[in-house]
TIBAFI-808182 format. One line per 3 residues: number of its first residue (from 1); for each residue z, x, y of C-alpha. Coordinates in steps of 0.25 Angstrom, whole numbers, plus 5000, padded with zeros to 4 digits. Layout:
// TIBAFI-808182
NUM	Z,X,Y | ... $
// end
This chain:
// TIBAFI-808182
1	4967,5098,4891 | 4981,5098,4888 | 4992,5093,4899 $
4	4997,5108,4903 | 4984,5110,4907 | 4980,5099,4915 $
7	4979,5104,4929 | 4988,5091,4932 | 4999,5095,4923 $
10	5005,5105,4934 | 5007,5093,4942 | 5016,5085,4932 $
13	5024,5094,4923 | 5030,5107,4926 | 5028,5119,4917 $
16	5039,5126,4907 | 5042,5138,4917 | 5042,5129,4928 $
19	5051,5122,4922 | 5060,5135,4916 | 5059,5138,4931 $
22	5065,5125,4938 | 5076,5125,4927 | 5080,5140,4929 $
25	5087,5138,4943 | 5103,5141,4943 | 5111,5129,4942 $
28	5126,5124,4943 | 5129,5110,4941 | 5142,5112,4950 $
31	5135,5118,4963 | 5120,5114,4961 | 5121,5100,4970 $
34	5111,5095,4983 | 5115,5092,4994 | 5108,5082,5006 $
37	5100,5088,5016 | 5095,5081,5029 | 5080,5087,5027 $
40	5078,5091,5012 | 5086,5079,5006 | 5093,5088,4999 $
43	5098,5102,4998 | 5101,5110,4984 | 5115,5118,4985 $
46	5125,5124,4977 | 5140,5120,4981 | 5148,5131,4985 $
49	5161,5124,4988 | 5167,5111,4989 | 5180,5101,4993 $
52	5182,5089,4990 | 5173,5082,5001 | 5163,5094,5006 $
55	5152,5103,4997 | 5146,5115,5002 | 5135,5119,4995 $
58	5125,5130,4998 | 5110,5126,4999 | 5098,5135,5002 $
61	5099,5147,5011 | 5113,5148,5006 | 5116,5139,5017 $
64	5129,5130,5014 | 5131,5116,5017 | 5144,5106,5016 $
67	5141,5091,5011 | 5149,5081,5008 | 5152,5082,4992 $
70	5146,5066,4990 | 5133,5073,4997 | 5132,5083,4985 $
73	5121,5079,4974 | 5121,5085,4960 | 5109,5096,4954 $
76	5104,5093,4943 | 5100,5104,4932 | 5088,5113,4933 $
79	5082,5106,4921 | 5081,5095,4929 | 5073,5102,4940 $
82	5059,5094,4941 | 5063,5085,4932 | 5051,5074,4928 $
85	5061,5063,4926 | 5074,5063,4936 | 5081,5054,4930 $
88	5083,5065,4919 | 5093,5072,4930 | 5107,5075,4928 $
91	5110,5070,4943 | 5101,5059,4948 | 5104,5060,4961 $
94	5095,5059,4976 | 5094,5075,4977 | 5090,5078,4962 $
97	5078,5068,4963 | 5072,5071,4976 | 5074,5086,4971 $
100	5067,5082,4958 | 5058,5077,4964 | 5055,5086,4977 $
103	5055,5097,4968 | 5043,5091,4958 | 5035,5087,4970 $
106	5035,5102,4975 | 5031,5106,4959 | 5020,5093,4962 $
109	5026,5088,4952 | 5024,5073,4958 | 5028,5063,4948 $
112	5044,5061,4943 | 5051,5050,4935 | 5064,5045,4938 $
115	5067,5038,4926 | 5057,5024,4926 | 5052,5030,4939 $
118	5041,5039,4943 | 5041,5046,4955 | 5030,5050,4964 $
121	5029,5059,4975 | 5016,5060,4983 | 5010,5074,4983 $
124	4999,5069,4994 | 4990,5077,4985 | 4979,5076,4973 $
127	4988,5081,4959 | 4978,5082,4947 | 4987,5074,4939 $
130	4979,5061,4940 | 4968,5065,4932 | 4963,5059,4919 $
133	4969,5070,4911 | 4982,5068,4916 | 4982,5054,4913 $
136	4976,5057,4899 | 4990,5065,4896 | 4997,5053,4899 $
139	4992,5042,4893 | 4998,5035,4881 | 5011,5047,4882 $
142	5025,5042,4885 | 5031,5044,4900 | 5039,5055,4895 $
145	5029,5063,4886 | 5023,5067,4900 | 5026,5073,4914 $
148	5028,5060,4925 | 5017,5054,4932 | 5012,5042,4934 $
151	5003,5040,4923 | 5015,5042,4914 | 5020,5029,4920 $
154	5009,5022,4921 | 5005,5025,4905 | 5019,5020,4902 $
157	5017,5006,4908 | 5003,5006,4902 | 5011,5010,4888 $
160	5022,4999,4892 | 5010,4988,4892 | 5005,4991,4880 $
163	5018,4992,4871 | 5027,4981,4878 | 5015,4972,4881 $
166	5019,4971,4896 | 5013,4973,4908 | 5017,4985,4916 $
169	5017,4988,4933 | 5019,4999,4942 | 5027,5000,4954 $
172	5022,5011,4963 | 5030,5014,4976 | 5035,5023,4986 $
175	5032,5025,5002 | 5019,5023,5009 | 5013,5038,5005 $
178	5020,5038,4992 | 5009,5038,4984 | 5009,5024,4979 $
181	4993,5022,4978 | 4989,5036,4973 | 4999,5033,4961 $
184	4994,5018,4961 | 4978,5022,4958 | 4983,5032,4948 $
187	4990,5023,4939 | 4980,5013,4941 | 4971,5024,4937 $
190	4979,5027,4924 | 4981,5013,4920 | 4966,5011,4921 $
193	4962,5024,4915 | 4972,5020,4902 | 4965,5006,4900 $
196	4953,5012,4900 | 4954,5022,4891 | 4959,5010,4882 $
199	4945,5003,4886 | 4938,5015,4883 | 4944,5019,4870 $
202	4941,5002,4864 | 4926,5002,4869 | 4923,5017,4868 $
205	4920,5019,4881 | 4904,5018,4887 | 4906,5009,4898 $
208	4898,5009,4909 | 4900,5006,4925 | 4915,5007,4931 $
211	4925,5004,4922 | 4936,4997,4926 | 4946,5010,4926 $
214	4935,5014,4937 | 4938,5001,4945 | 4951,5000,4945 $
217	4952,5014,4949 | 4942,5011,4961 | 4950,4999,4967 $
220	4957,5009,4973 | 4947,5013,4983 | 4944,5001,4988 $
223	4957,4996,4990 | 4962,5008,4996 | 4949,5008,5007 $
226	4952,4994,5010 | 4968,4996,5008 | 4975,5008,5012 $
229	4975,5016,5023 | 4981,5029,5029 | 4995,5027,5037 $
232	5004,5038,5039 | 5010,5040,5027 | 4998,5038,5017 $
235	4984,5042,5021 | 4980,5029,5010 | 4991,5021,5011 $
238	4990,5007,5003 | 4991,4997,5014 | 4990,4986,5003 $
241	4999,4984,4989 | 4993,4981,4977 | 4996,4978,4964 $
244	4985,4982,4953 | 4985,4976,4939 | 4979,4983,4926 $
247	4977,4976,4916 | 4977,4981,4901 | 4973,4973,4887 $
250	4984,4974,4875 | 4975,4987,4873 | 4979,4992,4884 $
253	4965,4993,4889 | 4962,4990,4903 | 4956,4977,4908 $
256	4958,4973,4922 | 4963,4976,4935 | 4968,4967,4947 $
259	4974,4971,4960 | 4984,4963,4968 | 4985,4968,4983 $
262	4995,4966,4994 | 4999,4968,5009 | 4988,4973,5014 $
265	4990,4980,5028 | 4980,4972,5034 | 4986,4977,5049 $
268	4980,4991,5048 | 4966,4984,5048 | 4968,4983,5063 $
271	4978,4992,5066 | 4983,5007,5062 | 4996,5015,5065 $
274	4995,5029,5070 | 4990,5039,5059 | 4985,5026,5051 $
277	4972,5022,5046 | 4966,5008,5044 | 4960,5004,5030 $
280	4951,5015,5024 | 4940,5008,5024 | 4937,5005,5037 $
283	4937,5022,5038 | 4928,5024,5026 | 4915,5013,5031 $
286	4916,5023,5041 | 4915,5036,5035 | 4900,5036,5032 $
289	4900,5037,5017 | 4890,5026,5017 | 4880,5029,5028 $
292	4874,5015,5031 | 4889,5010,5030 | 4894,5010,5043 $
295	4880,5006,5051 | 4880,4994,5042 | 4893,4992,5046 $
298	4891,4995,5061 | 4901,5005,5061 | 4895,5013,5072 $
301	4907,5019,5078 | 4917,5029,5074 | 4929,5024,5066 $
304	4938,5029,5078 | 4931,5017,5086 | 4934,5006,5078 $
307	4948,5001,5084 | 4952,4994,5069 | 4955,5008,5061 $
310	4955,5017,5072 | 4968,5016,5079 | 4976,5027,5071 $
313	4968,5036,5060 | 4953,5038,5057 | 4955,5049,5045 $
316	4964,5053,5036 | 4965,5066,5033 | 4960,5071,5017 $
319	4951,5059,5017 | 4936,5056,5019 | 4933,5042,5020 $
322	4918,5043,5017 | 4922,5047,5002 | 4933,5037,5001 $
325	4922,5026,5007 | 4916,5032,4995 | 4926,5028,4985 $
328	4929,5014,4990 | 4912,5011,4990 | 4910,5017,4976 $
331	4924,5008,4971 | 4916,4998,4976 | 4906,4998,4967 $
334	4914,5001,4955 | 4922,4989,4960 | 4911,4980,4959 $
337	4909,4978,4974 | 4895,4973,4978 | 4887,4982,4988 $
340	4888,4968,4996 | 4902,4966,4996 | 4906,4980,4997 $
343	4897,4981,5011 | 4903,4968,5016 | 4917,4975,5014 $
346	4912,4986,5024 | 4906,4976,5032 | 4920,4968,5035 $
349	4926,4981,5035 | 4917,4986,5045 | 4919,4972,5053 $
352	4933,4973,5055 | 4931,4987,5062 | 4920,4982,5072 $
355	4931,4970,5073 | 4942,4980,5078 | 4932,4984,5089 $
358	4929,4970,5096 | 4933,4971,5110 | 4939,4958,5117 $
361	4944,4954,5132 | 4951,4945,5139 | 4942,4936,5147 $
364	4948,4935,5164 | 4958,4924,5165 | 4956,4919,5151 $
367	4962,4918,5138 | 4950,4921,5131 | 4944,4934,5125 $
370	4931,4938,5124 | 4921,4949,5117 | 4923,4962,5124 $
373	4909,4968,5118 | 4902,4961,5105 | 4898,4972,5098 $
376	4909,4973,5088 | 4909,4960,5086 | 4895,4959,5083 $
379	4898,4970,5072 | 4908,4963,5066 | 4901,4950,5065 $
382	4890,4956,5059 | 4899,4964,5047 | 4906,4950,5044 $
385	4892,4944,5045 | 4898,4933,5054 | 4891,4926,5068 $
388	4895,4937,5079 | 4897,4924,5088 | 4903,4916,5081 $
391	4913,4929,5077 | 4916,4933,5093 | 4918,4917,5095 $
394	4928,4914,5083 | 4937,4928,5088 | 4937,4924,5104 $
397	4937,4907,5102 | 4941,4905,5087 | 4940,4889,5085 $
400	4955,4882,5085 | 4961,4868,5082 | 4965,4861,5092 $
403	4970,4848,5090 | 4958,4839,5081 | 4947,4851,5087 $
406	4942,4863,5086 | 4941,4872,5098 | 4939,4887,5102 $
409	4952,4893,5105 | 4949,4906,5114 | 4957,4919,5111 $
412	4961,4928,5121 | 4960,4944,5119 | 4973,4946,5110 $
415	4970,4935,5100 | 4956,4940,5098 | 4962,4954,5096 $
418	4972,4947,5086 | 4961,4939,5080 | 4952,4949,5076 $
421	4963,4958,5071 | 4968,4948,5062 | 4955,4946,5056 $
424	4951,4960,5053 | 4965,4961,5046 | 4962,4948,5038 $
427	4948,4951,5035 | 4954,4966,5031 | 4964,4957,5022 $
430	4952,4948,5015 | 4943,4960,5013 | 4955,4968,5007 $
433	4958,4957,4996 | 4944,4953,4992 | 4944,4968,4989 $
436	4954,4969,4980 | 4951,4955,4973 | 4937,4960,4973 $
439	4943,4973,4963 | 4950,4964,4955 | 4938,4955,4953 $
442	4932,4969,4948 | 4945,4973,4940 | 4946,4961,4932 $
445	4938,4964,4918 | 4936,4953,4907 | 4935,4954,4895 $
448	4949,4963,4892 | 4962,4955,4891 | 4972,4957,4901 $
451	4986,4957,4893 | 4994,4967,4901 | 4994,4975,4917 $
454	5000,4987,4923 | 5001,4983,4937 | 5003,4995,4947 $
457	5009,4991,4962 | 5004,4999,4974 | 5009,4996,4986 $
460	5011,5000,5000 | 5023,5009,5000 | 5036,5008,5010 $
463	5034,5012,5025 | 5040,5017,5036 | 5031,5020,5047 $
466	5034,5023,5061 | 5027,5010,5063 | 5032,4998,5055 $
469	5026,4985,5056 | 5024,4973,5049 | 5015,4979,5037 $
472	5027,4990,5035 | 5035,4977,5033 | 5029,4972,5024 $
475	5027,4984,5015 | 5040,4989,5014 | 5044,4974,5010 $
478	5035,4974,4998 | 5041,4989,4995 | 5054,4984,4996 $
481	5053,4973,4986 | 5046,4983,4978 | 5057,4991,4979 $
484	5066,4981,4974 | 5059,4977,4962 | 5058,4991,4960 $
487	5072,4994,4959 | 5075,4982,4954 | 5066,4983,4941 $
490	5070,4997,4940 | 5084,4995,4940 | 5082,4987,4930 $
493	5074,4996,4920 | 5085,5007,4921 | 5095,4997,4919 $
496	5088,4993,4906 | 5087,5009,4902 | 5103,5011,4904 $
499	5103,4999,4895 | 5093,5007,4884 | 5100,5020,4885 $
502	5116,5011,4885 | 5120,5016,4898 | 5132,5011,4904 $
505	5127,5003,4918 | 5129,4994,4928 | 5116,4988,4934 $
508	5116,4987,4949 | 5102,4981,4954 | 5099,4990,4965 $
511	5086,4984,4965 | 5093,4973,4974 | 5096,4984,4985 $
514	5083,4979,4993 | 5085,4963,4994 | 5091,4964,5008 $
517	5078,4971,5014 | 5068,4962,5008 | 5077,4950,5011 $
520	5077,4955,5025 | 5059,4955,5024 | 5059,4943,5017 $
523	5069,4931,5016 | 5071,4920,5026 | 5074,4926,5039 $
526	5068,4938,5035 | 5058,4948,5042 | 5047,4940,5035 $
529	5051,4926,5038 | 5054,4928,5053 | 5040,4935,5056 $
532	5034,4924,5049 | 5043,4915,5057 | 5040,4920,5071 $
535	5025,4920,5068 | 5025,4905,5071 | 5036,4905,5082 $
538	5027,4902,5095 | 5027,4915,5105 | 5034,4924,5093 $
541	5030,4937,5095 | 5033,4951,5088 | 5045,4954,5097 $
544	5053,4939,5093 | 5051,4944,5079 | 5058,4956,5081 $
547	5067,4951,5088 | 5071,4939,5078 | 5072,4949,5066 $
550	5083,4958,5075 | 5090,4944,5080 | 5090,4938,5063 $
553	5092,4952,5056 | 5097,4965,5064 | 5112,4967,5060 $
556	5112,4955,5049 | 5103,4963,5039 | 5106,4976,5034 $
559	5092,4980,5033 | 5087,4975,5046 | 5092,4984,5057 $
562	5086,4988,5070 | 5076,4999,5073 | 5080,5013,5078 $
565	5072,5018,5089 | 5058,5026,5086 | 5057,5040,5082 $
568	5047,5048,5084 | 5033,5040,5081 | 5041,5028,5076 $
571	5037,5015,5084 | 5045,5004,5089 | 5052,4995,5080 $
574	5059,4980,5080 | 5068,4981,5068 | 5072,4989,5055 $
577	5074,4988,5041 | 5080,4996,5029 | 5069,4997,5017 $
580	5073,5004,5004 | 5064,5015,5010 | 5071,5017,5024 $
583	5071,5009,5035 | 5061,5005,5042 | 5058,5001,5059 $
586	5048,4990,5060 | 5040,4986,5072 | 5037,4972,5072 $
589	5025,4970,5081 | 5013,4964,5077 | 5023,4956,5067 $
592	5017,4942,5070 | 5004,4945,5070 | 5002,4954,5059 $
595	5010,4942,5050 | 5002,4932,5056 | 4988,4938,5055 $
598	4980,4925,5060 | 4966,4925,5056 | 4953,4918,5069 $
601	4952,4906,5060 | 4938,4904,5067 | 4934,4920,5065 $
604	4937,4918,5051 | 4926,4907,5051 | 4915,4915,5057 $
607	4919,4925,5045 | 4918,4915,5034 | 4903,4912,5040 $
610	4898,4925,5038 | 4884,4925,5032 | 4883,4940,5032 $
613	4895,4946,5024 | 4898,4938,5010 | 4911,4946,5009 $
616	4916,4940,5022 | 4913,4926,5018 | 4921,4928,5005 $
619	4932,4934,5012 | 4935,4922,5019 | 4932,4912,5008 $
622	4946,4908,5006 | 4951,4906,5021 | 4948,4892,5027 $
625	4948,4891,5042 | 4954,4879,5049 | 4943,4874,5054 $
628	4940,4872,5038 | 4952,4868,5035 | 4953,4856,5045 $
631	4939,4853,5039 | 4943,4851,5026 | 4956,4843,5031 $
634	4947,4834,5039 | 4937,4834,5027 | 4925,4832,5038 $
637	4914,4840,5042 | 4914,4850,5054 | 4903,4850,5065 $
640	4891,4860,5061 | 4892,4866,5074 | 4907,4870,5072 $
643	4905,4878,5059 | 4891,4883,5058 | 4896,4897,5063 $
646	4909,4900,5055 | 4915,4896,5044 | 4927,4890,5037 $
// end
């Protein structure tokens, strides 16, 4: 099939009348200009008349409008309408690219360079343009032999290796919704497809069982059962970064994988904004795909009834989970997951659910908790295969040291609430990256040198929510230093182009512009530093945090300020600060706790005893409770009695 023909083609260049037809309009350089509008950014006009200072051009609906004449921006040439590349244009300027690129995305035309750049915008819709024929026309064919997408830039980097002997990355970004991870899996889907064909074309084919094209193609869902989530932007938004190396010989064959993940959001494991989900998984054990699944489980009630995920969301519209529970079980087996090990995950999946349903209460005229109900308990002990006793006694009296002895500290209601809260995120947290080493363990081939990657970076993208706490924080942090290496490194690689090409040109690193905002998260005295200060100030609490960021930054640091009032749904907030992105209100409650995250020392014992969940055991191989640790300091044996039912 030629590319005309493709049924993808229409999506990614436009035909000869179409383009006769867009370069047909009327057009005079002198009186063709935009001008800014409030709602559609702007307006295109034709100036009528004009003083030194004031414009009047005549817009759509022969209305007329005055403007300021600095307000004015040039039209380019109909030649240039739908441009593929904008840094073709005569007039680079705001209007001209957001019309460039507002008028491609209504001819679906998603993908548009700008120079080194290409720019995606989300059509929140299936385009055949992924398919394997469509990568077949651009494989081995130069960036400009081809209309742009993303596998044009992606086959130039895998080009690049080869020919400079030099490992290549990708830098994905944009806002939460932008796209980020549906363009990730298709380049990792390229890159793999590529190398194999290389594979296949040395041994001739005739392999038998997955391949490793299908298993790196089938991380994907696994870690997006366990690692995204629908919010209110993004029905599967990453709630996670990662970094994912391919590795290639000097053939260019493929031969490894590795993944590299960070930030997980382990808060939404317990708790969900409004219109937001908890992981996928927890959804999917629940849909039925497997049968006997959720009475092995003992998930007998309604996902609606388990307080963990069901605060906000229990759908998401356009998506079954029973055949996306499908998808994550079947990439199990093609990861080389054991039947065993893929049941204990559901197992500690399912326990943290039954955990979120514990009831507790406060004893009369005691500072002590007790079981409000066992059954939930019961269940959870028996997915964790730990002692249902001993679990109930290490979350109500979890053992402290007190002086040279050991004693049972009780706990009143709250702390039990926090306790079991921080370990279903930290037990979250362990199983989340035992998954990913667990691909990677999969992912790592012998027998085929490893003499160059192409690393790809997917990570969560910029937000500004109604609601924004301390994981918000955090991700637009890593954006923002992402942003300036970003600019930075581009502004470098233009610079070097001028040079090429004997321009004339002053280099300003503008790639500098965003050291004040990430000073302000990060350096001494910085947002960081002070919530990690107050976390060991006695009697701190949420409120003396904000309250110390206003008294050391408000009116000394440009891009701290203090928050307007909510509008509309918008919540509460205790400060502000100008991102690249906008500005963004933060609500600092929870702070201390979320950084803190401490885990039952004692509940972590019971765990580590389990006899009936071999998964569990390993999880916690790595983590040394104090009761151990003063062991090996003292170097003497503990009582039998003291030990025999958890631990350390």
């Amino acid at each position: 099939m030629d590319m005309e023909s493709d049924p993808g083609w229409r999506y990614l260049r436009r035909t000869r009348e179409q383009i006769l037809e867009d370069q047909s309009r009327p057009y005079d350089s002198k009186k063709n200009c935009w001008i800014p509008d409030p709602e559609e950014g702007y307006l295109a006009g034709e100036i009528v008349s004009g003083k030194a200072e004031k414009v009047t051009v005549k817009v759509g609906g022969g209305n007329e409008k005055t403007v300021k004449q600095e307000e004015i921006q040039e039209m380019n040439p109909p030649k240039f309408e739908k441009t593929e590349d904008m840094s073709n244009l005569t007039f680079l300027n705001d209007a001209s690219v957001l019309h460039n690129l507002r008028a491609r995305y209504g001819a679906m035309l998603i993908y548009t360079y700008s120079g080194l750049f290409c720019v995606v915008i989300n059509p929140y819709k299936r385009l055949p343009i992924y398919t394997d024929s469509v990568a077949r026309f651009y494989m081995g064919k130069r960036k400009t032999e081809m209309p742009p997408h993303l596998f044009a830039v992606s086959d130039e980097a895998y080009r690049n290796m080869l020919q400079n002997a030099e490992n290549q990355s990708m830098l994905i970004t944009g806002e939460s919704g932008a796209g980020k991870t549906e363009n990730t899996k298709k380049v990792i889907a390229y890159f793999a497809a590529v190398g194999a064909s290389q594979q296949q074309a040395a041994d001739g084919g005739g392999s038998t069982g997955p391949t490793l094209e299908d298993q790196i193609v089938q991380t994907n869902p696994v870690l997006e059962a366990f690692g995204n989530a629908k919010t209110v932007r993004n029905n599967n938004s990453s709630r996670f970064g990662k970094f994912i190396r391919i590795h290639f010989n000097k053939q260019g064959k493929l031969a490894s994988c590795d993944i590299e993940h960070y930030l997980l959001e382990k808060s939404r494991v317990i708790r969900q904004a409004p219109g937001e989900r908890c992981y996928h998984i927890f959804y999917q054990i629940q849909s039925g795909f497997l049968p006997e699944l959720k009475k092995q489980l003992l998930l007998d009630l309604p996902a609606k009834d388990y307080w963990f995920i069901a605060q906000a969301e229990l759908t998401i519209d356009g998506v079954n989970d029973t055949e996306e529970h499908q998808l994550t079980h079947e990439a199990f087996k093609v990861l080389n997951f054991t039947d065993s090990e893929t049941h204990d995950v559901y197992r500690l999946v399912a326990g943290i659910m039954h955990m979120g349903n514990m009831k507790f209460k406060q004893r009369p005229r005691e500072e002590q908790a007790e079981a409000d109900g066992t059954e939930e308990a019961e269940k959870t002990a028996r997915m964790y295969g730990a002692n249902p006793e001993e679990f109930m006694k290490a979350l109500l009296k979890p053992r402290v040291k007190v002086g040279t002895e050991w004693v049972s500290k009780g706990q009143n209601q709250e702390q039990v609430a926090w306790s079991v809260g921080a370990m279903a995120k930290g037990l979250y947290t362990r199983i989340f990256n035992w998954l990913v080493v667990k691909c990677n363990v999969t992912l790592a081939k012998e027998g085929t040198s490893k003499d160059f990657f192409i690393g790809v970076l997917d990570i969560a993208g910029f937000e500004i929510f109604d609601f924004n706490s301390f994981e918000q924080l955090w991700i637009n942090f890593v954006n923002e230093k992402l942003q300036q290496f970003f600019n930075h490194h581009m502004f470098v690689l233009e610079q070097e182009e001028y040079a090429r090409e004997g321009i004339q040109w002053t280099f300003i690193d503008f790639g500098l512009d965003l050291q004040a905002c990430i000073e302000l998260i990060e350096k001494p005295m910085g947002i960081i530093a002070m919530l990690d200060e107050e976390c060991i100030v006695p009697k701190a609490s949420d409120n003396t945090l904000a309250a110390k960021l206003l008294e050391q930054h408000l009116g000394k640091h440009p891009n701290f300020e203090k928050p307007k009032p909510p509008k509309g749904k918008q919540a509460e907030a205790h400060f502000a600060m100008r991102h690249y992105a906008g500005t963004v209100r933060y609500n600092v409650s929870n702070w201390l706790e979320k950084n803190k995250d401490p885990l039952n020392d004692t509940l972590v014992g019971v765990l580590k005893a389990s006899t009936d969940n071999a998964l569990l055991v390993h999880l916690w191989s790595d983590y040394t409770t104090q009761i151990r640790v003063v062991l090996l300091l003292q170097k003497k044996p503990m009582a039998f009695d003291d030990i025999s039912h958890w631990a350390i």
